[in-house]
C-alpha positions in Angstrom: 84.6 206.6 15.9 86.0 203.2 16.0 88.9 201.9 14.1 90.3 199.0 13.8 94.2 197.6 14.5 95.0 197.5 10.9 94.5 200.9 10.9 97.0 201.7 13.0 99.3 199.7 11.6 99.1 201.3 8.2 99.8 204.7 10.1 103.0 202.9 11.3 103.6 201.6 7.9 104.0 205.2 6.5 105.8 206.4 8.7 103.0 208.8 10.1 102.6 209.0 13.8 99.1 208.4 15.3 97.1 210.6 17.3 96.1 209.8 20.6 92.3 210.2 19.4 93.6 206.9 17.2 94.1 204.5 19.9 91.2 205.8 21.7 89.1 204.9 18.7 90.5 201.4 18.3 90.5 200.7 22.2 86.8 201.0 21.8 86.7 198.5 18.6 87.3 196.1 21.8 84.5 197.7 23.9 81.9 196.8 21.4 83.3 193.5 20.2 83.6 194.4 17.0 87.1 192.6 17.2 87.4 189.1 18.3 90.7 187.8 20.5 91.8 184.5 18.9 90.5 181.5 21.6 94.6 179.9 21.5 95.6 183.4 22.9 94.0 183.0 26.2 96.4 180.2 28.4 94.3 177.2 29.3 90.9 178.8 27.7 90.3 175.5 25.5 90.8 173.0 27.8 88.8 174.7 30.5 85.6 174.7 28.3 86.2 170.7 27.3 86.0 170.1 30.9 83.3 172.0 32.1 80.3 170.9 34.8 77.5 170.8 32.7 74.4 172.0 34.8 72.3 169.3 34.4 74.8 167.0 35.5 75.5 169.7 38.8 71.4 169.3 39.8 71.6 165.6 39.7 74.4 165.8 42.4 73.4 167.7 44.4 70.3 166.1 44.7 72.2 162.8 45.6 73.9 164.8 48.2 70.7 165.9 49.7 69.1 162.4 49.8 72.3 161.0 51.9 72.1 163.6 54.4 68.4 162.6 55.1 69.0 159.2 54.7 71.3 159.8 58.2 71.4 161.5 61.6 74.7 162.9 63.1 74.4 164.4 66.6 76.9 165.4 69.1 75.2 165.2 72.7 76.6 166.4 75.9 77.5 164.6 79.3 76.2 161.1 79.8 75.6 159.7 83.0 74.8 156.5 84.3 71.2 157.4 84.0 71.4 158.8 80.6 69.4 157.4 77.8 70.6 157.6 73.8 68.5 158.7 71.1 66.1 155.4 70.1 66.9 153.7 66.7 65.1 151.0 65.0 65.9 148.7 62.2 65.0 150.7 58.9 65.5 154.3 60.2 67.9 156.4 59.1 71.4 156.0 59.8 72.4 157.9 63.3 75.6 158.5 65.3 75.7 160.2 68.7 79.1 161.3 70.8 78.5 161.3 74.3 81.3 162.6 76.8 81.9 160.5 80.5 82.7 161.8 83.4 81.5 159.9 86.4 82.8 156.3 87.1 79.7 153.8 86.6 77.2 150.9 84.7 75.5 152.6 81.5 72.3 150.5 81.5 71.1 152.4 78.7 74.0 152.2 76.4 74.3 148.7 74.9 77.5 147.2 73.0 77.5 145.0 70.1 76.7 141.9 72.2 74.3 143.4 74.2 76.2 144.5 77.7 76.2 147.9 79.0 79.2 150.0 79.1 81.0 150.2 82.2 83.2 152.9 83.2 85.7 152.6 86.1 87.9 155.2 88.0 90.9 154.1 85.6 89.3 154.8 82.7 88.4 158.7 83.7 92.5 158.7 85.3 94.5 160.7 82.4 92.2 160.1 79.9 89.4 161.6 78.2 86.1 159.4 78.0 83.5 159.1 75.5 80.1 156.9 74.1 79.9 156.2 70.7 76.6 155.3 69.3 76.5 153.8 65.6 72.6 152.9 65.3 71.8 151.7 68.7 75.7 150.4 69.4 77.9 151.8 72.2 81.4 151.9 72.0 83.6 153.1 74.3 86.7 155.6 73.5 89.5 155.8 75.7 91.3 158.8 74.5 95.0 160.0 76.6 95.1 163.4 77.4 97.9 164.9 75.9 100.6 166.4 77.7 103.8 165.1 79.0 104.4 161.8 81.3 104.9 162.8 84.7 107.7 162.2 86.5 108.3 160.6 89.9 111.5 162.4 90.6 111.9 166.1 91.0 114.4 167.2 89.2 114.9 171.2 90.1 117.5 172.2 87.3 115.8 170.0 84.5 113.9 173.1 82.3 113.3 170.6 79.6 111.2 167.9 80.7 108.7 169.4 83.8 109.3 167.5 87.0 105.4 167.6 87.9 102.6 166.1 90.3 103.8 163.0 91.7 107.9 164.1 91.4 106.8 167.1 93.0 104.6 165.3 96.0 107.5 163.2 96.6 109.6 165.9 97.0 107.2 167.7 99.1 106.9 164.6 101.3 110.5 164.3 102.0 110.9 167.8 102.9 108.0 167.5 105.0 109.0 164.3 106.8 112.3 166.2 107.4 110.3 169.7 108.9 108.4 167.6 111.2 111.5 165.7 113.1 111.3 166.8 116.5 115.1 166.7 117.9 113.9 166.1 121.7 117.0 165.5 123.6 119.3 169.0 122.6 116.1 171.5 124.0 115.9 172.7 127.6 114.7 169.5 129.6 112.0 169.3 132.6 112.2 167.0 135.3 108.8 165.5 136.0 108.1 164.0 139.4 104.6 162.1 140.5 103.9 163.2 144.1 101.1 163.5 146.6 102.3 166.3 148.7 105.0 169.1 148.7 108.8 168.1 150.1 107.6 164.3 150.3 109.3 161.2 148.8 107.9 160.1 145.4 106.2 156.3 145.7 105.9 157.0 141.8 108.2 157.2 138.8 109.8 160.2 137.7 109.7 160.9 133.8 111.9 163.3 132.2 110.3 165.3 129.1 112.0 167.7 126.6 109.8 170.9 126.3 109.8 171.0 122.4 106.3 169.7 121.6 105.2 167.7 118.5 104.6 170.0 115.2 102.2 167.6 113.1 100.3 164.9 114.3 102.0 161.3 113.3 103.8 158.6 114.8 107.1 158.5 116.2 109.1 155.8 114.0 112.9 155.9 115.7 114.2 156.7 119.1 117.4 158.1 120.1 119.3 157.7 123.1 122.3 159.9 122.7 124.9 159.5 125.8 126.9 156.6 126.1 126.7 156.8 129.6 122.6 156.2 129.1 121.3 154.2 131.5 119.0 151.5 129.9 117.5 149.5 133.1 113.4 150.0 133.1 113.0 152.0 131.0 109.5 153.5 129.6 108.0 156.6 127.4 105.1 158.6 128.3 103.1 160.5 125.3 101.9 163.8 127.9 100.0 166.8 127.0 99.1 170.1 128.5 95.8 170.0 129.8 95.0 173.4 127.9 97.5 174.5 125.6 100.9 175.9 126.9 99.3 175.3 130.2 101.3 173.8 133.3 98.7 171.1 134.5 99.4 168.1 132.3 97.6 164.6 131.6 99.1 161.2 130.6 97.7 160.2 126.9 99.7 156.8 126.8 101.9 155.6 129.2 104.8 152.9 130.1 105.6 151.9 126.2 108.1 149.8 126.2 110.9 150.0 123.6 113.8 147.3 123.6 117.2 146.7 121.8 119.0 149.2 123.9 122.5 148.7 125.0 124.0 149.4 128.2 126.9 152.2 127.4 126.3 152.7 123.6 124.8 155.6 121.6 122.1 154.4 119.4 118.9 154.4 117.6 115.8 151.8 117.7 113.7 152.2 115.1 110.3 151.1 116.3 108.1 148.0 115.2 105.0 149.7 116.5 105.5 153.6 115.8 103.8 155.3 118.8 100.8 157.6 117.5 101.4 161.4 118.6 99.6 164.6 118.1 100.7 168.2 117.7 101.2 169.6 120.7 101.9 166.8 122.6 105.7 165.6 124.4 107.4 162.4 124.4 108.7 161.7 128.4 111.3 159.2 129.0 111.1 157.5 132.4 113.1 155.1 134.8 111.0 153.2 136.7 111.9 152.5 140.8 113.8 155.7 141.4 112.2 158.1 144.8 113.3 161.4 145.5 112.3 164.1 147.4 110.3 166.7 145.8 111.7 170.2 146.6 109.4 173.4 145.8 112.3 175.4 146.4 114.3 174.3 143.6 111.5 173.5 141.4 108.3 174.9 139.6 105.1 173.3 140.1 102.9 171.3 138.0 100.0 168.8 137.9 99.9 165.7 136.7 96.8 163.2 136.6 95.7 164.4 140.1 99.4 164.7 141.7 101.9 167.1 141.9 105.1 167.3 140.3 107.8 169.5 140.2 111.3 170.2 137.7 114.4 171.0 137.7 116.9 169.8 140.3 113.9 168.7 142.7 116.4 165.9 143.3 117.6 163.5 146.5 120.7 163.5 146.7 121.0 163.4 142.6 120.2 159.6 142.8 117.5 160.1 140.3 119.3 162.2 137.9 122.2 159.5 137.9 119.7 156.9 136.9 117.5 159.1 134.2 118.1 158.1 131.0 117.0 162.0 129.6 120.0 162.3 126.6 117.2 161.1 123.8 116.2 162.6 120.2 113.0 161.6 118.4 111.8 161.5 114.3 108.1 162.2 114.1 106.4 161.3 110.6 103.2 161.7 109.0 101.2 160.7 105.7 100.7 162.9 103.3 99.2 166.6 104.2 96.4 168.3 103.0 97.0 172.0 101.9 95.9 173.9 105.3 98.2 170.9 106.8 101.4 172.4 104.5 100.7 176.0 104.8 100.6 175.2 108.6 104.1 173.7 108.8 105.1 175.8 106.1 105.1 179.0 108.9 106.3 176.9 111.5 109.2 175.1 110.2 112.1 174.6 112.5 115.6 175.5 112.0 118.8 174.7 114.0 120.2 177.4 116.4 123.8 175.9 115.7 124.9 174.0 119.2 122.0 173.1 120.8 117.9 173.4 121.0 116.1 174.0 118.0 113.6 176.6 117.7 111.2 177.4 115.5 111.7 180.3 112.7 108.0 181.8 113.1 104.5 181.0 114.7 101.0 182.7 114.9 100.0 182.6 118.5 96.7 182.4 118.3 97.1 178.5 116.5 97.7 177.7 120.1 95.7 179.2 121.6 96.2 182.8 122.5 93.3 185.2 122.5 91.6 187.9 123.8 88.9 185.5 125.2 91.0 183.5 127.2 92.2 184.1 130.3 94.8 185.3 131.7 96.3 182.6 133.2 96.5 180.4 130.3 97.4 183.2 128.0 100.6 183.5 129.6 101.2 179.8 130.3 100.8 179.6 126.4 103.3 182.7 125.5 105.8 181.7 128.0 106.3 178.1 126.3 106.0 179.9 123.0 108.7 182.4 124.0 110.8 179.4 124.3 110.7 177.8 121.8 109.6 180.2 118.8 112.2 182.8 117.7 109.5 185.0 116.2 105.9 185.1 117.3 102.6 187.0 116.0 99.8 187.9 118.4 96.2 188.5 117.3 94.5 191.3 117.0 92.8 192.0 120.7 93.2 192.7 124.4 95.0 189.7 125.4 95.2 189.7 129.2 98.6 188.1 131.1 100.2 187.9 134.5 103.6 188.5 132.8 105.8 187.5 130.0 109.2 186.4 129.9 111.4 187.2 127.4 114.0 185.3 125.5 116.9 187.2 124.1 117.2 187.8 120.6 113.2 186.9 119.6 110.6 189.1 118.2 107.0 189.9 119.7 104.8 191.2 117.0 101.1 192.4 116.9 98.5 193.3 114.4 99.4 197.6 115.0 99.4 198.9 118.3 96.1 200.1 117.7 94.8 196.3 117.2 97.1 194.0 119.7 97.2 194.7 123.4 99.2 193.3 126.2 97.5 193.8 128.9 98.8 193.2 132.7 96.0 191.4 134.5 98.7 191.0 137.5 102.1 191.0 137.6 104.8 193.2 138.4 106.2 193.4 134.7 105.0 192.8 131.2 108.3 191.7 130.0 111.4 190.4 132.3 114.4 189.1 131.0 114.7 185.1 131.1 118.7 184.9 131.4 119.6 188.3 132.8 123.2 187.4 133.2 123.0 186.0 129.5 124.6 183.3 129.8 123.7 182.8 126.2 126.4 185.7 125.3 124.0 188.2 123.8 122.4 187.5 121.6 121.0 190.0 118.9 118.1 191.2 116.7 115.4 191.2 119.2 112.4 193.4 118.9 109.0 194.7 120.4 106.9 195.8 116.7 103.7 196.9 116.1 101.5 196.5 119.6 100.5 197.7 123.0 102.0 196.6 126.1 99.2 197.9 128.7 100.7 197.9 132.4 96.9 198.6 133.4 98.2 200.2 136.3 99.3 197.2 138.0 102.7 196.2 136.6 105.8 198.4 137.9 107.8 198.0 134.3 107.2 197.3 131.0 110.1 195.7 129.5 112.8 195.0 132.0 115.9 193.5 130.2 119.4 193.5 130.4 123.1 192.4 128.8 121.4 192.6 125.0 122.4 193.9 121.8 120.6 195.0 118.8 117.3 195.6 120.8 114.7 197.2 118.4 111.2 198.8 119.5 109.2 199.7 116.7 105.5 200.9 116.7 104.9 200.3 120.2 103.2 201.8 123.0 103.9 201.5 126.5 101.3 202.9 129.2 100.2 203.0 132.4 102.6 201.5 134.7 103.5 202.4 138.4 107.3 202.9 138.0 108.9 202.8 134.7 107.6 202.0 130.9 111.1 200.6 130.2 113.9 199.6 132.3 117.6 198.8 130.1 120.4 197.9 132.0 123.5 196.9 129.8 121.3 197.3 126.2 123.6 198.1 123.7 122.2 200.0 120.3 118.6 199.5 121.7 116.5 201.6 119.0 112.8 203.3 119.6 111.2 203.8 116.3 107.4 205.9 115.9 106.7 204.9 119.7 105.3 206.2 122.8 105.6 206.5 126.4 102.6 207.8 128.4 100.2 207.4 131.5 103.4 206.3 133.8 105.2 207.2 136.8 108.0 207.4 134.5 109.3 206.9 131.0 112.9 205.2 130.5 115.4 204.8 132.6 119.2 203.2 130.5 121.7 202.6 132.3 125.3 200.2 132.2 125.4 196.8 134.0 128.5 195.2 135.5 126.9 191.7 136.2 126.7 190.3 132.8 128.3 187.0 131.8 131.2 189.0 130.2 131.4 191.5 132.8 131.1 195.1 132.3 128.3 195.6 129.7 127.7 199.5 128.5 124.5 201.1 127.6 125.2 202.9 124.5 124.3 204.4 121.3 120.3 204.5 122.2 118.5 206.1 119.3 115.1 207.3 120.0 113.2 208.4 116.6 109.4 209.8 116.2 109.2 209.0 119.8 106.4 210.7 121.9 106.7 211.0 125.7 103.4 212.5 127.3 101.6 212.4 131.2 104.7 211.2 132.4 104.0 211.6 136.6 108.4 212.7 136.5 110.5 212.1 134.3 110.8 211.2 130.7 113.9 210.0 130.3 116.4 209.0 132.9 120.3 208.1 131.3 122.6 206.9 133.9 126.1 205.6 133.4 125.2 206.2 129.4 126.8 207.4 126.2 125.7 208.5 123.0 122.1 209.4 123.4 120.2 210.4 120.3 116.5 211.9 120.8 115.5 212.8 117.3 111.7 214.2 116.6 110.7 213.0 120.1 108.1 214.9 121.2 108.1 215.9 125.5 105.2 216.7 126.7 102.9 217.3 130.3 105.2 215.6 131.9 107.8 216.1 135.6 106.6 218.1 139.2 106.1 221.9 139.1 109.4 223.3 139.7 111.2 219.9 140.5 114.2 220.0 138.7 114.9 216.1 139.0 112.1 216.1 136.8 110.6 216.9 133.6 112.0 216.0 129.9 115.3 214.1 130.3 117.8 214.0 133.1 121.8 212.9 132.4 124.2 212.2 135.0 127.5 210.0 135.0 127.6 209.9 131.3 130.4 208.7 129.2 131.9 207.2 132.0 135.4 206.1 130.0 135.4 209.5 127.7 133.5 208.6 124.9 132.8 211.7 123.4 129.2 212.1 123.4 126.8 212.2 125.9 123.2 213.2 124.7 121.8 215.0 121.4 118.5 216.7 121.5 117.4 217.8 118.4 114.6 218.7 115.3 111.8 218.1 118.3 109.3 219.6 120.5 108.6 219.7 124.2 105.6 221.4 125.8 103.7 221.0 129.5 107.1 220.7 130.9 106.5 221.0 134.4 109.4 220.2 135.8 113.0 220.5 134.0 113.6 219.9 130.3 117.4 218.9 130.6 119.5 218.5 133.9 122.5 217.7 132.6 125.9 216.5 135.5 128.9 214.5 136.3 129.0 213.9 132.7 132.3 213.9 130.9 131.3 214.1 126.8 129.8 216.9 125.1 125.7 217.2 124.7 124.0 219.0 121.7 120.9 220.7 121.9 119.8 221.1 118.1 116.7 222.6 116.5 114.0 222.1 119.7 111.3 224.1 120.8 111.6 224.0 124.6 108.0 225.4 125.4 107.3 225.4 129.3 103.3 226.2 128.2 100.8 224.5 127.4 98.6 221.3 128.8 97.8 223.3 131.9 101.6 224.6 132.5 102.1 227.8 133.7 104.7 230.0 133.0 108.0 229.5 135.7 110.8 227.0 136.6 114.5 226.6 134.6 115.1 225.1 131.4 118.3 223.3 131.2 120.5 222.9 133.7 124.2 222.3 133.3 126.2 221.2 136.5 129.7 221.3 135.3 129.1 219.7 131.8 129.6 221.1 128.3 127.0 221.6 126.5 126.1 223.1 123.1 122.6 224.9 122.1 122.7 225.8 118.3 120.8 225.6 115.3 116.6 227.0 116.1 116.6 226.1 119.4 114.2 228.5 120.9 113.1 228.3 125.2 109.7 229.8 126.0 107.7 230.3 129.5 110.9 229.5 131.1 111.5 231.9 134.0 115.2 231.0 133.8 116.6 229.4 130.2 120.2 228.1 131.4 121.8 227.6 134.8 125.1 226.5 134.0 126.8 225.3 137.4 130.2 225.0 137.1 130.5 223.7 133.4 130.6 225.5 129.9 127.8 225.9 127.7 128.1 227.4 123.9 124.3 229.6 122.9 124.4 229.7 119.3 123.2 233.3 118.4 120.5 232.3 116.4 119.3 230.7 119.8 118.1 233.1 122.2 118.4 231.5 125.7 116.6 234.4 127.7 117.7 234.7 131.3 120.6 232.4 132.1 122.7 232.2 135.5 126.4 231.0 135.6 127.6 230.0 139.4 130.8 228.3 140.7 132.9 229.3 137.9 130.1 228.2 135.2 130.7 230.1 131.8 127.9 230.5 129.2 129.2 231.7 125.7 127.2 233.2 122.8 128.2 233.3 119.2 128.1 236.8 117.6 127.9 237.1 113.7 128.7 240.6 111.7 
């Protein structure tokens, strides 16, 4: 029932409370309108209705709407090119507006301006800026709009996070450093002698040049000459630009010849910077020459080469030293180039050159192949090209292949890398090594941080040794297999801390042979602390591992196997003799490995004053073919421990011990042992 508000107001009135049905019944008064709310209660309500669209008025503009929009055309096209053509308008038609973007330089026949010339856009107009066509009923405009963004700078600024140092800063930048990379320093590398020559041991009727072997990086032109030594002689004097005829190779060919360079002085240290930069390529050398100067050419004192049909020689091929007196060798040169391409960057990026300190500079890192090196090539050139590389390249990366040589010398402290030593093979063509020392006195004082990684060296069954080096320190073989050479895989004398990691010895007469040198530059040079880890000797003709005049042997994980002469006990696993020679302590540890096929003796073990562990090996005679028979170990007057789970199988006799003392852990059965001339063999007992 509905009820109105005075209603419950009078209920108020009287002091009588209302029901809740009340309100209901008056709330609903408001549902059916049977009240009315007073137009000035409602905020704004009056006003509002004064000012409202009437809809007549609403048709009639939106139908004036409608007839401007057809009245004109708006379109946004896509790209314009010079070919392009706009939308046609004639006098009378409809307004119209196109927006055309531009991006190639050019004459826009089709697109007229107010006066009636076609737009041209140029190269400076698409530089930094956005381009576009307006078209305003048959007239073009053109807009010019800046890209936005930040100006860039023209000096790098490194430490300026605010502003970015971009583009141009940074391609100046770049171009100094680069400029700086590619400065050959010419005079400070080892020098060669060059002498022109018809016939060996004869008197030269040609000039003699003198070239540093550090070649060029980029190609460029050479912009300032050196000449270093007061003392330089400045009488005739000339540059060569030379070349190998292949590259790295030892025949070489004159590209440009007797340049003349003045404003020397006679006596004085100084630089020229040249008028007319002489062009040179990478690879090639800049020779220095004094003209008028004979001397006899002397093949025992020098190293052939060949030179534009002639022979020539280096290196103290000299008469009587006139010519050396009067060759003005003491020279540095500054190569630079224009600006580089990516590939160009990337290239000098891996072989940028670094200072060594006192004397030539060398080059951090190279990839061999860049020059040349492959598996197609031939020998012969393959090693002409590692030798020079070896050089003058402190680390260098072979390709993946069987790259053939006639034997590589090595440089103390460089690295030779492959692509795995299932990918990169050395391979001995001829020779009698794969690796021999270059300075086996090292001179150099010994240099450090050598290593073989990650390759193959192949002795084909031509080359006596592998790696022959001596007076080193640091010397680290990692990933490497040696095989198949006719004496030894390698041959240490005076390496000190050498370490094998993961690599193997196999298919040789022998394995390793250590052992101290007393001719280095310093003297006496020991051979000790050789660590051998994850090694793996196998078909090793005699013997495994040969330590002479050593201390401080570690074989860890090495696995021995088919390897010495039946019953030859100077063969077999490892043999130790004259260790420790000043009392160092320790003379071999054996240990956490395996051995099996041992045909001849696992350890012989004499004249060895330190104490040798045999830890944790399986000494298993069987196996590969081996029969049961022969002796283990053998210990001529040494002492020597066997602890741990050593356990010695197939072994007729486990231990001779000759005159020495050897300690059997109990846990480590040693079968039958024999003790002679006063030997003593000891086993630990546990209750």
């Amino acid at each position: 029932m509905k009820i109105s508000k005075i209603n419950l107001r009078n209920l108020f009135a009287k002091g009588q409370r209302p029901k809740q049905e009340a309100f209901y019944n008056w709330l609903d008064s408001y549902w059916h309108k049977d009240e009315e709310i007073d137009m000035t209660s409602v905020k704004n309500l009056e006003s509002t209705l004064n000012n409202k669209l009437d809809s007549s008025v609403e048709q009639t503009l939106l139908a004036a709407v409608d007839n401007a929009l057809a009245a004109s055309k708006s379109l946004i096209r896509g790209e314009a090119t010079p070919s392009s053509f706009p939308t046609h308008w004639s006098s009378g038609d409809p307004d119209l507006y196109e927006k055309w973007e531009v991006r190639t330089a050019g004459t826009y026949t089709n697109f007229k301006d107010s006066s009636g010339q076609p737009i041209v856009v140029i190269s400076d107009d698409l530089d930094k800026k956005f381009v576009f066509i307006n078209m305003t009923n048959g007239v073009a405009k053109k807009d010019n709009v800046a890209i936005p963004g930040v100006t860039a700078k023209t000096i790098f600024d490194p430490a300026n996070n605010t502003e970015p140092s971009v583009m141009k800063a940074a391609y100046n930048a770049s171009k100094d450093f680069f400029d700086k990379a590619i400065s050959d320093k010419a005079g400070n590398g080892g020098d060669e002698v060059l002498g022109f020559g018809t016939t060996n041991n004869s008197t030269s009727n040609y000039a003699a040049l003198r070239a540093n072997n550090t070649p060029a990086t980029m190609d460029g032109w050479i912009t300032q000459i050196t000449l270093k030594a007061t003392a330089a002689n400045t009488n005739e004097i000339g540059f060569h630009i030379i070349e190998p005829t292949t590259p790295g190779g030892a025949i070489f060919k004159n590209i440009t010849g007797a340049i003349s360079v003045g404003g020397w002085e006679a006596g004085v240290a100084k630089t020229v910077v040249l008028t007319t930069p002489i062009p040179i390529k990478k690879g090639q050398l800049l020779a220095i020459g004094v003209y008028g100067v004979d001397f006899n050419i002397n093949t025992t004192t020098g190293s052939a080469y060949g030179f534009d049909g002639y022979t020539l020689f280096y290196k103290n091929a000299t008469q009587a030293g006139t010519f050396n007196n009067n060759l003005s060798w003491c020279y540095e040169y500054k190569v630079e180039t224009v600006g580089l391409t990516g590939d160009e960057a990337i290239s000098l990026l891996k072989d940028l050159k670094k200072g060594t300190g006192g004397g030539a500079t060398k080059s951090v890192f190279t990839n061999a192949e860049s020059f040349g090196v492959s598996a197609s090539n031939t020998a012969a050139s393959n090693t002409a090209i590692l030798n020079n590389l070896i050089l003058n390249y402190d680390h260098i990366v072979l390709p993946s292949g069987i790259i053939k040589h006639t034997g590589l010398k090595y440089r103390e402290g460089i690295i030779i890398e492959g692509q795995g030593n299932q990918n990169t093979t050395l391979l001995n063509e001829s020779g009698t090594y794969a690796f021999q020392d270059l300075d086996p006195l090292n001179s150099n004082q010994f240099k450090s941080g050598g290593a073989f990684l990650d390759l193959t060296i192949d002795g084909g069954n031509i080359a006596a040794i592998g790696l022959e080096l001596k007076n080193q320190f640091y010397l680290k073989t990692d990933g490497v297999v040696l095989r198949r050479f006719t004496n030894l895989c390698v041959k240490f004398t005076g390496v000190l801390l050498p370490t094998f990691n993961a690599s193997k010895f196999q298919e040789s007469k022998n394995g390793v042979y250590l052992t101290a040198s007393s001719t280095s530059s310093a003297g006496y040079m020991q051979a000790n602390m050789n660590h051998f880890v994850g090694c793996y000797f196998a078909i090793i003709d005699e013997l495994c591992a040969d330590l002479v005049t050593c201390s401080s042997t570690i074989f860890d994980r090495c696995n021995f196997e088919s390897s010495g002469i039946l019953n030859n006990n100077n063969t077999g696993a490892v043999r130790v003799s004259n260790n420790s020679p000043f009392n160092e302590g320790i003379d071999v540890v054996i240990m956490n490995g395996w051995s099996e096929g041992i045909r001849g003796c696992f350890l012989n073990l004499s004249s060895s004053t330190g104490r040798s562990n045999i830890f944790n090996q399986m000494i298993h005679r069987g196996g590969n073919g081996s029969a049961p028979g022969g002796t283990a170990i053998i210990n001529n007057g040494c002492l020597l421990q066997i602890s741990g789970g050593t356990k010695i199988t197939d072994f007729t006799v486990g231990v001779v011990t000759n005159g020495g003392s050897t300690f059997v852990d109990g846990f480590s059965p040693v079968g039958v042992h024999n003790e002679t001339n006063g030997g003593v063999l000891k086993t630990s007992t546990y209750t």
